[in-house]
mmCIF file as gemmi writes it, N, C-alpha and C atoms, coordinates in Angstrom:
data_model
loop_
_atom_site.group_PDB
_atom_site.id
_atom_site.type_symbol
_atom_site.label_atom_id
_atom_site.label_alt_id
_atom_site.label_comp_id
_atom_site.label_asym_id
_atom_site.label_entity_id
_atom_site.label_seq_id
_atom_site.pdbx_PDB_ins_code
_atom_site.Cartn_x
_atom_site.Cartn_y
_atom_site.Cartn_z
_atom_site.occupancy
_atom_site.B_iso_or_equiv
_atom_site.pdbx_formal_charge
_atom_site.auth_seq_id
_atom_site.auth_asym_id
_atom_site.pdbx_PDB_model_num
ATOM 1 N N . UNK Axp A 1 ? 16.911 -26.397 17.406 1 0 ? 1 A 1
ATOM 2 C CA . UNK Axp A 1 ? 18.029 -25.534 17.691 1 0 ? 1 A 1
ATOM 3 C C . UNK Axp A 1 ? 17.519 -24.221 18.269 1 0 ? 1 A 1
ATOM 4 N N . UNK Axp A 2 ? 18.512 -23.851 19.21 1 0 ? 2 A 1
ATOM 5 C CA . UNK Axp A 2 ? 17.984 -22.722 20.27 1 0 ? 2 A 1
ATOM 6 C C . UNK Axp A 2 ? 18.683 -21.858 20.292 1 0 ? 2 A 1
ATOM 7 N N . UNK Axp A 3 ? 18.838 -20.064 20.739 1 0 ? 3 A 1
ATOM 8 C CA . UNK Axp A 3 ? 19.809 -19.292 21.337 1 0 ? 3 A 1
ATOM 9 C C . UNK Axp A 3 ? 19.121 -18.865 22.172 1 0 ? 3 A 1
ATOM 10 N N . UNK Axp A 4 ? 20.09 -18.181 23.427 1 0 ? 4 A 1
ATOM 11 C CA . UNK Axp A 4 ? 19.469 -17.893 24.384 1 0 ? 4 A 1
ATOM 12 C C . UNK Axp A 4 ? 19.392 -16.369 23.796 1 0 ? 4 A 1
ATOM 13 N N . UNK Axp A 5 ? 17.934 -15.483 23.96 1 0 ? 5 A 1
ATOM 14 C CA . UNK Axp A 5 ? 17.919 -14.206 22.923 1 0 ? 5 A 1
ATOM 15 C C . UNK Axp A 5 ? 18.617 -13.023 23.868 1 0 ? 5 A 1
ATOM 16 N N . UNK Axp A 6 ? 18.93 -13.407 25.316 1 0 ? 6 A 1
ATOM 17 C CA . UNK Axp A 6 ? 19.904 -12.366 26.011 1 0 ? 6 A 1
ATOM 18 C C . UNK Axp A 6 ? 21.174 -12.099 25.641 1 0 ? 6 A 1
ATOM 19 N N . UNK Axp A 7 ? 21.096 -13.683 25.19 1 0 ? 7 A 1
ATOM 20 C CA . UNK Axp A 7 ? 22.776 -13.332 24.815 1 0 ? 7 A 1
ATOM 21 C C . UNK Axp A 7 ? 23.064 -12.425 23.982 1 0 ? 7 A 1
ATOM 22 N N . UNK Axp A 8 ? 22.051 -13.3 22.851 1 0 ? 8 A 1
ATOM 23 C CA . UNK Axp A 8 ? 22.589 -12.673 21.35 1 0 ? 8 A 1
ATOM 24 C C . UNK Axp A 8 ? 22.373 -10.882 21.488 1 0 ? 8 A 1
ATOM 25 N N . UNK Axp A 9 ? 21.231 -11.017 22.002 1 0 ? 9 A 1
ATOM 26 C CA . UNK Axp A 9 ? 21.146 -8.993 22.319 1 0 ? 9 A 1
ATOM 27 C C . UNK Axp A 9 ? 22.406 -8.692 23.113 1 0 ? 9 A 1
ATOM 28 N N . UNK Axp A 10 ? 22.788 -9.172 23.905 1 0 ? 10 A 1
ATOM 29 C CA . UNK Axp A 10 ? 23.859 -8.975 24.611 1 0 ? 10 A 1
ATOM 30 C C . UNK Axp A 10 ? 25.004 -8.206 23.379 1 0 ? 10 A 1
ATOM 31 N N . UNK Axp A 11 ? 25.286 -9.834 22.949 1 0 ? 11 A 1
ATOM 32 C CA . UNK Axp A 11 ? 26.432 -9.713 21.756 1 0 ? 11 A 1
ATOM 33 C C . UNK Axp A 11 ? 26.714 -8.509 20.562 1 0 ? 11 A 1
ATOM 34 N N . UNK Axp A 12 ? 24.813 -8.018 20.428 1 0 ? 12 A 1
ATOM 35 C CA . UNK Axp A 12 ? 24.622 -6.974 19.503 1 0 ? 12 A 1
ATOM 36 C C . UNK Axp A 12 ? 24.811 -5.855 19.875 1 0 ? 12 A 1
ATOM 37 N N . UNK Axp A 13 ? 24.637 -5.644 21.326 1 0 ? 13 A 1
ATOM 38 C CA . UNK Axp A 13 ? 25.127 -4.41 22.057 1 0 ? 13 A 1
ATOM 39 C C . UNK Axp A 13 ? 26.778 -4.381 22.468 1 0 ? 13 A 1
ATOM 40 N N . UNK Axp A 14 ? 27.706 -5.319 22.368 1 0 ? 14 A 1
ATOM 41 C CA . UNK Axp A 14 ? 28.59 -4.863 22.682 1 0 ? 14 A 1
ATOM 42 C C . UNK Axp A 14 ? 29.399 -4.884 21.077 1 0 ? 14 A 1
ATOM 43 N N . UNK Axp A 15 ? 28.763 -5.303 20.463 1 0 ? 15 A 1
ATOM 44 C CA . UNK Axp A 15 ? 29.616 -5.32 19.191 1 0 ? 15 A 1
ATOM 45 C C . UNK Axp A 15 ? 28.892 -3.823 18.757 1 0 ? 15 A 1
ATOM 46 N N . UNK Axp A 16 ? 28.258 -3.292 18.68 1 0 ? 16 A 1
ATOM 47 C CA . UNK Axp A 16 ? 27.865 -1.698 18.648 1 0 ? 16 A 1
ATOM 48 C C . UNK Axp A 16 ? 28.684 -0.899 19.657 1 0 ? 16 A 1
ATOM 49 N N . UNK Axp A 17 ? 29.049 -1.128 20.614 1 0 ? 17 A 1
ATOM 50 C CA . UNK Axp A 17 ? 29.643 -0.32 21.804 1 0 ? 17 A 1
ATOM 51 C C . UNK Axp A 17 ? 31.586 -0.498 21.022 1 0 ? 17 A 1
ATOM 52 N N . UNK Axp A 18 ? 31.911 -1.282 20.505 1 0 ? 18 A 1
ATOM 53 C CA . UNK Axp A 18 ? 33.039 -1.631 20.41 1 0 ? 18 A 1
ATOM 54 C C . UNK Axp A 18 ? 33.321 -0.894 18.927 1 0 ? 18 A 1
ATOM 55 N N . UNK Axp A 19 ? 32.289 -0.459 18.28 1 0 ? 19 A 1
ATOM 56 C CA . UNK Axp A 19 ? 32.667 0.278 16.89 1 0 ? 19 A 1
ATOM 57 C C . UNK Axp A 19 ? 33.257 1.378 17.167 1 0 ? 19 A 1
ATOM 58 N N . UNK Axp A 20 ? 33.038 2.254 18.024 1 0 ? 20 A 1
ATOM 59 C CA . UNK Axp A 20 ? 33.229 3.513 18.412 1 0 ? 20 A 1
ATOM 60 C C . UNK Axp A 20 ? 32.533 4.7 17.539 1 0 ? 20 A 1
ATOM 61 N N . UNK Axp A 21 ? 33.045 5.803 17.321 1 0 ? 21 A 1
ATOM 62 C CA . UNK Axp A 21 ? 32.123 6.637 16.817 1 0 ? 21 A 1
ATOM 63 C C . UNK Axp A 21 ? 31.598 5.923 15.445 1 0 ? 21 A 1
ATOM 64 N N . UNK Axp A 22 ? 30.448 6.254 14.832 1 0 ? 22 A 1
ATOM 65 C CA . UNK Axp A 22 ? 29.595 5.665 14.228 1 0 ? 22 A 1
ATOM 66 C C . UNK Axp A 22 ? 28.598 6.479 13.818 1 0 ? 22 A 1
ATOM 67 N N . UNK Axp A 23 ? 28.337 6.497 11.952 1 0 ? 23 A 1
ATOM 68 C CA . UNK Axp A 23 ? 27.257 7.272 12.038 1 0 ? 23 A 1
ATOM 69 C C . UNK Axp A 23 ? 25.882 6.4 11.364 1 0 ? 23 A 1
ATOM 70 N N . UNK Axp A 24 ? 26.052 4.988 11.699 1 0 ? 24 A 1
ATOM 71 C CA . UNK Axp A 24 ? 25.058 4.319 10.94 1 0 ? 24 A 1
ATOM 72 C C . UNK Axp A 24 ? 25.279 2.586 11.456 1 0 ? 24 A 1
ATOM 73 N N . UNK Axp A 25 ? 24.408 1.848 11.393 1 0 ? 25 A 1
ATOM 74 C CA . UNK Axp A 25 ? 24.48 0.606 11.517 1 0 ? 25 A 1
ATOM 75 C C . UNK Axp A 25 ? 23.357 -0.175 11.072 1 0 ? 25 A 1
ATOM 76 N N . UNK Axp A 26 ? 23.705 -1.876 10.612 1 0 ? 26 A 1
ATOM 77 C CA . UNK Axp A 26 ? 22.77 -2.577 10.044 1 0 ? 26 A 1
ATOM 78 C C . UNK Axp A 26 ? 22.618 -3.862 10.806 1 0 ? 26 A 1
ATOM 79 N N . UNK Axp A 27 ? 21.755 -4.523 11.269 1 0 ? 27 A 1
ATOM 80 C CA . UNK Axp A 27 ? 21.555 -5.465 12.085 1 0 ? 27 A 1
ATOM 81 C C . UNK Axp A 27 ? 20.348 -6.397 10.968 1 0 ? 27 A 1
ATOM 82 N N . UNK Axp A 28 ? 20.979 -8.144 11.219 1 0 ? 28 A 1
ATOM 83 C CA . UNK Axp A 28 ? 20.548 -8.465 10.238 1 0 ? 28 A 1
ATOM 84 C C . UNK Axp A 28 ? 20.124 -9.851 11.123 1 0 ? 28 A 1
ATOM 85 N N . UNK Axp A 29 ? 18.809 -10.801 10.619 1 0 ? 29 A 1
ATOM 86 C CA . UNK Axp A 29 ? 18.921 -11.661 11.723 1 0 ? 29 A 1
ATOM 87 C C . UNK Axp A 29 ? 19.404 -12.959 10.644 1 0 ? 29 A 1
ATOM 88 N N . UNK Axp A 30 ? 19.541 -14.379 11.127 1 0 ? 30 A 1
ATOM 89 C CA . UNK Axp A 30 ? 19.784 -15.31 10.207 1 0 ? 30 A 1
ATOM 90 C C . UNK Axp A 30 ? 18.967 -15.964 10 1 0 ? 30 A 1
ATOM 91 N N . UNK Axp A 31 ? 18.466 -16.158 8.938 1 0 ? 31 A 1
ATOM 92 C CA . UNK Axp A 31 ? 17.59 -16.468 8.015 1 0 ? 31 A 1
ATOM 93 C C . UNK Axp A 31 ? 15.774 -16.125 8.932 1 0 ? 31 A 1
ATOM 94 N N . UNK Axp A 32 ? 15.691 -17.252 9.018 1 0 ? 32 A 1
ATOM 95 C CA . UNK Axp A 32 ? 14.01 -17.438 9.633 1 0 ? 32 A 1
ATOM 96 C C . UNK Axp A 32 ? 13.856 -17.611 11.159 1 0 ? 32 A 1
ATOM 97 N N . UNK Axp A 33 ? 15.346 -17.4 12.331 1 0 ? 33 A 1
ATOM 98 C CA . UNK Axp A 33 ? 15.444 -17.323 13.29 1 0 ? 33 A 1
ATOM 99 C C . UNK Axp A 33 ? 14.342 -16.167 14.016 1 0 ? 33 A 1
ATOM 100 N N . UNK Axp A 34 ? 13.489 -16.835 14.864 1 0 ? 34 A 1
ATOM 101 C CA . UNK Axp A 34 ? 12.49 -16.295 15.201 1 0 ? 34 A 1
ATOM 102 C C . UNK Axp A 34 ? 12.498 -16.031 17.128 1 0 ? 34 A 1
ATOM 103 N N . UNK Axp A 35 ? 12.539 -14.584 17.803 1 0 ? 35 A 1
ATOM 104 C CA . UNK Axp A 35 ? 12.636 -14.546 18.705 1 0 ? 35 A 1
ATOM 105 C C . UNK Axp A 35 ? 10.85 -13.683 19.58 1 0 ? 35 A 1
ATOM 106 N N . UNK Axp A 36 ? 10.061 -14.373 20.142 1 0 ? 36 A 1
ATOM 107 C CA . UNK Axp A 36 ? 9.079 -13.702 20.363 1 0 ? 36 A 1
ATOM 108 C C . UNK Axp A 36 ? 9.101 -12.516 21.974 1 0 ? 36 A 1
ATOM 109 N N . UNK Axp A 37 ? 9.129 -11.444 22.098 1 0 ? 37 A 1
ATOM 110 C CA . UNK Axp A 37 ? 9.2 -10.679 23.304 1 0 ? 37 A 1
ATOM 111 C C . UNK Axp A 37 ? 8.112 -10.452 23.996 1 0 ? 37 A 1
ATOM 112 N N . UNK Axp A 38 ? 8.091 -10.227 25.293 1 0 ? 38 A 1
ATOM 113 C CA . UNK Axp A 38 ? 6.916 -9.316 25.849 1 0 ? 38 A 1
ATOM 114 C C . UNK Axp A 38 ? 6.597 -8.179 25.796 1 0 ? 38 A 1
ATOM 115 N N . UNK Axp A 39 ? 5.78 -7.474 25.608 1 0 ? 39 A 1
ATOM 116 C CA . UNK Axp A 39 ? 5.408 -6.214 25.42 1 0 ? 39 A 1
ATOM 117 C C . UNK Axp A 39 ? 5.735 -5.426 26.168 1 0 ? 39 A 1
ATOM 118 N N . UNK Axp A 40 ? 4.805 -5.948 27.643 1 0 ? 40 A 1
ATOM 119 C CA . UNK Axp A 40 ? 5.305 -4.925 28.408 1 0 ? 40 A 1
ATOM 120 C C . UNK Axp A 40 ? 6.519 -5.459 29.664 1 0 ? 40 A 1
ATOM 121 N N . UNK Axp A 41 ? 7.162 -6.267 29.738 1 0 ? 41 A 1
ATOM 122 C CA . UNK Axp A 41 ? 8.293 -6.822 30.349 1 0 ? 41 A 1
ATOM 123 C C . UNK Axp A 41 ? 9.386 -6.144 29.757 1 0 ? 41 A 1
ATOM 124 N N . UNK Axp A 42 ? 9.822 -6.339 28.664 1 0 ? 42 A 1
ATOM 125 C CA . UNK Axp A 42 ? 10.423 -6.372 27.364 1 0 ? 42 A 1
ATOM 126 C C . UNK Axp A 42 ? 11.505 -7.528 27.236 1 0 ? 42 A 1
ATOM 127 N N . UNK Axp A 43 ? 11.442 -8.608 28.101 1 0 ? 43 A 1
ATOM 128 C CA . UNK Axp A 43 ? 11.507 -9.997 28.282 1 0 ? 43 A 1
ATOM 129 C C . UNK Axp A 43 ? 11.533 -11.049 26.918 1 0 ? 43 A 1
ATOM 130 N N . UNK Axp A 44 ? 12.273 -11.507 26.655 1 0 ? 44 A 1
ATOM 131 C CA . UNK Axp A 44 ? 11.911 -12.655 25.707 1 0 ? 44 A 1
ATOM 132 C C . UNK Axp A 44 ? 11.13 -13.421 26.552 1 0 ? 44 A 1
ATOM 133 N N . UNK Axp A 45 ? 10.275 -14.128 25.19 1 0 ? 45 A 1
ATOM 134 C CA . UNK Axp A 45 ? 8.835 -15.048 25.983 1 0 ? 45 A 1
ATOM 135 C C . UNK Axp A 45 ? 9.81 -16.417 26.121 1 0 ? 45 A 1
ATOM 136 N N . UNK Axp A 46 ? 10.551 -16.814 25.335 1 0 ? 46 A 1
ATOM 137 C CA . UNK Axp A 46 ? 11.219 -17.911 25.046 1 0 ? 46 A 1
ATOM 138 C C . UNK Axp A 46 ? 12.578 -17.716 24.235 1 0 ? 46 A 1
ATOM 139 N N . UNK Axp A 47 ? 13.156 -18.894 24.243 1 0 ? 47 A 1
ATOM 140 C CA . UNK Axp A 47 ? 14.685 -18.523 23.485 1 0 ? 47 A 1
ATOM 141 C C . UNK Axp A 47 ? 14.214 -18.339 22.02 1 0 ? 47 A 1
ATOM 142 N N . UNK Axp A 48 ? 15.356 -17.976 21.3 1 0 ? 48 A 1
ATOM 143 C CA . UNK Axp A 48 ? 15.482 -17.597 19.847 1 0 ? 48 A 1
ATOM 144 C C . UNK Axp A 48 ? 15.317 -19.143 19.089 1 0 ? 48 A 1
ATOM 145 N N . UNK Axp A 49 ? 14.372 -19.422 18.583 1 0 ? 49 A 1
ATOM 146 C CA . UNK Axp A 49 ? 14.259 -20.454 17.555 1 0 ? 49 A 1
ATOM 147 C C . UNK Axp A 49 ? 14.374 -20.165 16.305 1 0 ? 49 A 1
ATOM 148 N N . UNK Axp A 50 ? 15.611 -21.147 15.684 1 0 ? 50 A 1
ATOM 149 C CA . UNK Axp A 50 ? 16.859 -21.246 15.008 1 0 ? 50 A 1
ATOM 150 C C . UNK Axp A 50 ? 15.87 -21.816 13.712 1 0 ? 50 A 1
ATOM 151 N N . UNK Axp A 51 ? 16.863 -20.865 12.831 1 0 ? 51 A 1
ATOM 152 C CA . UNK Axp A 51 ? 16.066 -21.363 11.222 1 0 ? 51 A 1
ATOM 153 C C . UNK Axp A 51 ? 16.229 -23.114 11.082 1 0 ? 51 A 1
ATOM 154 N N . UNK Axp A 52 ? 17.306 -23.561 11.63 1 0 ? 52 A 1
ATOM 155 C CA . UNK Axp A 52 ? 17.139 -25.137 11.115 1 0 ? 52 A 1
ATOM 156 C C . UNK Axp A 52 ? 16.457 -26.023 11.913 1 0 ? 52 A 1
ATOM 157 N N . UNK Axp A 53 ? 15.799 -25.054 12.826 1 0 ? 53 A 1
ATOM 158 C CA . UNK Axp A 53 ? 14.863 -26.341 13.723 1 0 ? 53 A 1
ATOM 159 C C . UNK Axp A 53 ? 13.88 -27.04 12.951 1 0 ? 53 A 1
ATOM 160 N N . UNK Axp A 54 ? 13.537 -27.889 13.153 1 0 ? 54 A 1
ATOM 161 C CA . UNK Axp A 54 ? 13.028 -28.725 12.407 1 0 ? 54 A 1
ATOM 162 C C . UNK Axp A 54 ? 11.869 -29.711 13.327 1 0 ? 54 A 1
ATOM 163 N N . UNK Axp A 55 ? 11.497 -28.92 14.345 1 0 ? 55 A 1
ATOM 164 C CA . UNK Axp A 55 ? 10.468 -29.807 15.272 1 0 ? 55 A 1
ATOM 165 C C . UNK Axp A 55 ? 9.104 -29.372 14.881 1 0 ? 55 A 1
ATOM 166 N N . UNK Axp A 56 ? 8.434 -28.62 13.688 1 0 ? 56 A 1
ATOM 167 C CA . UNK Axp A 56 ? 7.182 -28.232 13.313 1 0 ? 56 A 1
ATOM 168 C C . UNK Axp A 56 ? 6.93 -28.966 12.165 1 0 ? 56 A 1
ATOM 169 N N . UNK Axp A 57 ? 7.928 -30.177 11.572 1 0 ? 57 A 1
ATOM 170 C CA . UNK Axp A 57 ? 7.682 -30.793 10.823 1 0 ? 57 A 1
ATOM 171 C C . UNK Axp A 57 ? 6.556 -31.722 10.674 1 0 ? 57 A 1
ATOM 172 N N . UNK Axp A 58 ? 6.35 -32.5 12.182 1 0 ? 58 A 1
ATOM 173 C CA . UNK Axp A 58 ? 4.81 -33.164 11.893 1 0 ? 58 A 1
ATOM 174 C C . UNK Axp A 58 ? 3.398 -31.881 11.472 1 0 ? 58 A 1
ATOM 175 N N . UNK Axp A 59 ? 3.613 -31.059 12.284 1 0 ? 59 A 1
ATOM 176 C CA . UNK Axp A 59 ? 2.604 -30.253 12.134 1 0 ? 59 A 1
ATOM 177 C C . UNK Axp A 59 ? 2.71 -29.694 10.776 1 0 ? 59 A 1
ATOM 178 N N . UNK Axp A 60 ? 3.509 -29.045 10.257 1 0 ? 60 A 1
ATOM 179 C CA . UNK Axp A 60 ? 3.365 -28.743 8.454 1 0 ? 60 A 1
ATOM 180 C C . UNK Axp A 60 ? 2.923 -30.279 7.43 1 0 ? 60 A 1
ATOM 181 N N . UNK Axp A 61 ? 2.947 -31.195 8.126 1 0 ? 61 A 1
ATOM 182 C CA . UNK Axp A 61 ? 2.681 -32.477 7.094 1 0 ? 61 A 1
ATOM 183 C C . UNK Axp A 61 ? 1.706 -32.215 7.337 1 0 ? 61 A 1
ATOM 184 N N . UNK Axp A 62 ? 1.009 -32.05 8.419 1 0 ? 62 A 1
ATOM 185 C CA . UNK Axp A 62 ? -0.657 -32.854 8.866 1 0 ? 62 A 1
ATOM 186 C C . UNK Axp A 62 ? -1.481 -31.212 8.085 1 0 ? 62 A 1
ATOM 187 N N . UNK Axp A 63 ? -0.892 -30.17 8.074 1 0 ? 63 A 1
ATOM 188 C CA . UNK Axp A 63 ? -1.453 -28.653 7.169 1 0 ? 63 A 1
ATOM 189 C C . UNK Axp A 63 ? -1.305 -29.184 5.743 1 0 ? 63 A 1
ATOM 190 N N . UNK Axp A 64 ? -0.509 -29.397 5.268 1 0 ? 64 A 1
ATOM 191 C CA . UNK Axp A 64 ? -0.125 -29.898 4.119 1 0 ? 64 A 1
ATOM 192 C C . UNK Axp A 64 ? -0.765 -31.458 3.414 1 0 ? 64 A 1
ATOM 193 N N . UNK Axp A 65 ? -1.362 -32.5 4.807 1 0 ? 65 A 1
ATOM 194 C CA . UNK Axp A 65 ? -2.137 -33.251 4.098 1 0 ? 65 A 1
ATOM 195 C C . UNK Axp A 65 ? -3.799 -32.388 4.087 1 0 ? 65 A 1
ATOM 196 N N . UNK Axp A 66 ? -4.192 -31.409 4.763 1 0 ? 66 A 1
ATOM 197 C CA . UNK Axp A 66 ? -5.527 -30.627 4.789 1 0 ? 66 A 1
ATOM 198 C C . UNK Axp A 66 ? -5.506 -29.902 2.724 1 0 ? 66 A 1
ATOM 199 N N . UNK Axp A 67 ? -3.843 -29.825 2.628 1 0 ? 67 A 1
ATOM 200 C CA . UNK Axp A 67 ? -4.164 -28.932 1.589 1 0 ? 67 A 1
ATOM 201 C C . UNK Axp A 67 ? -4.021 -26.929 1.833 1 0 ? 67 A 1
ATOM 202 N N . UNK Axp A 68 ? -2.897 -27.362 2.98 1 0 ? 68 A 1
ATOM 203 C CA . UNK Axp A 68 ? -3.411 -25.53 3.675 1 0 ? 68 A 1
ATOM 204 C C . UNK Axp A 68 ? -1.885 -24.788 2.755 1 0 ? 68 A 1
ATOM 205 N N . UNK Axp A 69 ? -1.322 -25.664 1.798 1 0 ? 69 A 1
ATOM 206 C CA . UNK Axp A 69 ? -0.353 -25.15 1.219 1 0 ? 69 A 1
ATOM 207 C C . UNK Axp A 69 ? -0.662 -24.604 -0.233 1 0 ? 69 A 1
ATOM 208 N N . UNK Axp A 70 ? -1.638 -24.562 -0.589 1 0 ? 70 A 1
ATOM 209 C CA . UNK Axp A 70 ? -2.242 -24.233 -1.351 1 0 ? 70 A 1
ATOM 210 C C . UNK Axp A 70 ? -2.836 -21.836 -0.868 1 0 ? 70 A 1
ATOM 211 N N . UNK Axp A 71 ? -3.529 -22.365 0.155 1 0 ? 71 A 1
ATOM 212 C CA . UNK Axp A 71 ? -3.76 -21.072 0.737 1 0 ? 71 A 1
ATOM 213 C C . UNK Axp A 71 ? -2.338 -20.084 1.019 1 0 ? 71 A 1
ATOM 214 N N . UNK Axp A 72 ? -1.464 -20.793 1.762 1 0 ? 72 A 1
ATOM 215 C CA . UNK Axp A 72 ? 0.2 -20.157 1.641 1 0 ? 72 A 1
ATOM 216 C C . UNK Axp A 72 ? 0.666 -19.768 0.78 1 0 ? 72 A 1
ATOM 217 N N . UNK Axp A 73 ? 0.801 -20.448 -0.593 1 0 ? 73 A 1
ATOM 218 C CA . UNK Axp A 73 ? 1.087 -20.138 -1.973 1 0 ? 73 A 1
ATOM 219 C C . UNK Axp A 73 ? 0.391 -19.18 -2.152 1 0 ? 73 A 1
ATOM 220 N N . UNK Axp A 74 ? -0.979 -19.071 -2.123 1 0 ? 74 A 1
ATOM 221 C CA . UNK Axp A 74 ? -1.805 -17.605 -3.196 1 0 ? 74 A 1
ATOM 222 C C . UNK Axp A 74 ? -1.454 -16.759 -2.373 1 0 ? 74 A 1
ATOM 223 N N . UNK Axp A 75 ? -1.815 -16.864 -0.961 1 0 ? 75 A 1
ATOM 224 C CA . UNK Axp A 75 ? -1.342 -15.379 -0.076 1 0 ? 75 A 1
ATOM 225 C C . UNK Axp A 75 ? -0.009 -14.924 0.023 1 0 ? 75 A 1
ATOM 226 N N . UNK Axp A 76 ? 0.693 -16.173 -0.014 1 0 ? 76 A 1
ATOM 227 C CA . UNK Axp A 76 ? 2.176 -15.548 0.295 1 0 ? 76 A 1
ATOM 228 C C . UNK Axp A 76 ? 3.159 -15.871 -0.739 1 0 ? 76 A 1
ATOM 229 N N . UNK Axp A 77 ? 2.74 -16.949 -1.395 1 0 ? 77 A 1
ATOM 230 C CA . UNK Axp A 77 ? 3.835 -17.057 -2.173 1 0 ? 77 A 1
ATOM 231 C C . UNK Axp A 77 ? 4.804 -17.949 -1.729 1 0 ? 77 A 1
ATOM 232 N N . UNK Axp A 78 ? 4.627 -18.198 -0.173 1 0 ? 78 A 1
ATOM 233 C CA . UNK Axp A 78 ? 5.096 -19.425 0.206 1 0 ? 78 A 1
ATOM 234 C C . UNK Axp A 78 ? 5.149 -20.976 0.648 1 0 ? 78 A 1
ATOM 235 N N . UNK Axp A 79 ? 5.87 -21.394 0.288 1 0 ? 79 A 1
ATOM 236 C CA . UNK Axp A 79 ? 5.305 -23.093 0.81 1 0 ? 79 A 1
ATOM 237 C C . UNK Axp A 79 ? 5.379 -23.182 2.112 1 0 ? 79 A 1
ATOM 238 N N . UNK Axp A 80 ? 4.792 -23.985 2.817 1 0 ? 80 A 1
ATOM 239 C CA . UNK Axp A 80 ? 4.651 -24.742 4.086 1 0 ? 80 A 1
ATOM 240 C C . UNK Axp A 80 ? 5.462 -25.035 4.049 1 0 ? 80 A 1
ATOM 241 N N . UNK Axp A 81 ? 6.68 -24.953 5.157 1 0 ? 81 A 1
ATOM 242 C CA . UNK Axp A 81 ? 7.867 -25.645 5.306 1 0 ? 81 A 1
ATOM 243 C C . UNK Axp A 81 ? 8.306 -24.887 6.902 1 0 ? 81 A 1
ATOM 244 N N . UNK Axp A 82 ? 9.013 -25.798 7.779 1 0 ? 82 A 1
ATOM 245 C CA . UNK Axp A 82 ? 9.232 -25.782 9.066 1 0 ? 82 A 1
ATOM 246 C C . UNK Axp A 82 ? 10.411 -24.469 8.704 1 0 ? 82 A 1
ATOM 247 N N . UNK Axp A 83 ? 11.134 -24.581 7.931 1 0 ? 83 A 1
ATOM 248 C CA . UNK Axp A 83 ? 12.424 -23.358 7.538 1 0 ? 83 A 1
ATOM 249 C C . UNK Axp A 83 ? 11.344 -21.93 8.194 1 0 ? 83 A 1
ATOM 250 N N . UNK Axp A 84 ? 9.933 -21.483 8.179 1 0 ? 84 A 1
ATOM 251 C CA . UNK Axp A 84 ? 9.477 -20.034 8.347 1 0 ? 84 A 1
ATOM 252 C C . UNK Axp A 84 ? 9.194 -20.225 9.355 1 0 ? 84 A 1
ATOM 253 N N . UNK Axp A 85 ? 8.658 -18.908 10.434 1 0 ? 85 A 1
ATOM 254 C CA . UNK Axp A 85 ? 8.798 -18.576 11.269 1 0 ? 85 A 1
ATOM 255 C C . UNK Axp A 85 ? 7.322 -18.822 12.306 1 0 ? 85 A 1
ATOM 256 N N . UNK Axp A 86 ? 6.289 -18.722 11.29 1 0 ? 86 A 1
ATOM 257 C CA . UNK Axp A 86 ? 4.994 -18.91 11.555 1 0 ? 86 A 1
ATOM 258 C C . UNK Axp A 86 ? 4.967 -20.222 12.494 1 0 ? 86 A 1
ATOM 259 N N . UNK Axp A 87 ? 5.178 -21.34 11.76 1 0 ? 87 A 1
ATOM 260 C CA . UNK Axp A 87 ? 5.006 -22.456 12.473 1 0 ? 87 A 1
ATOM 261 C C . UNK Axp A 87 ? 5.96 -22.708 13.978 1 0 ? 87 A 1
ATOM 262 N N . UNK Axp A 88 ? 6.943 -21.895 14.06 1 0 ? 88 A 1
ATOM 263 C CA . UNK Axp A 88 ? 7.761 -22.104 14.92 1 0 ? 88 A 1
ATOM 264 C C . UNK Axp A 88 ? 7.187 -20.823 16.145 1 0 ? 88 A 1
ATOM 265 N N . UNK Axp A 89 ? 6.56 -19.696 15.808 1 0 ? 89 A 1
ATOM 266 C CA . UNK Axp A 89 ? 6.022 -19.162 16.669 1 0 ? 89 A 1
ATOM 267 C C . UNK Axp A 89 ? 4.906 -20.106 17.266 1 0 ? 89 A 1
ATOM 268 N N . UNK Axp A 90 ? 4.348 -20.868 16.521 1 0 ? 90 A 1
ATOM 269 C CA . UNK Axp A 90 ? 2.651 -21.663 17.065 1 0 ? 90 A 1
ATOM 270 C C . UNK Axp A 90 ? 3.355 -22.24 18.285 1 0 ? 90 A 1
């Protein structure tokens, strides 16, 4: 699952433009939706990959038969699972 990340910036700027005066705002993303930019473009590299994608699943099995979920747990506290963002940036 994909968004295109123009849009959604799009969407975030006009739903800010449409509040009118304003002395504060909170922008929140959904869940583990991961969008990577260019630095100096300021370009998305690729679309927004969606917390329920689920195409890094072979690759977390084949980490997970190494045993690399073990290292995730002590450092992070988290399991290997396609739901984070890590594997979906690779």
């Amino acid at each position: 699952m994909e968004h295109d990340p123009e849009i959604l910036f799009s969407n975030v700027r006009d739903s800010i433009d449409a509040t009118g005066d304003i002395d504060a705002i909170g922008i929140d993303n959904q869940g583990e939706t991961v969008v990577a930019w260019d630095s100096e473009s300021g370009f998305p590299i690729y679309n927004a990959i969606v917390w329920q994608d689920q195409r890094t699943t072979d690759f977390i099995t084949k980490l997970n038969a190494k045993g690399a979920e073990e290292i995730t747990l002590k450092l992070a506290g988290l399991p290997l699972d396609p739901y984070f963002s890590a594997s979906k940036l690779r």
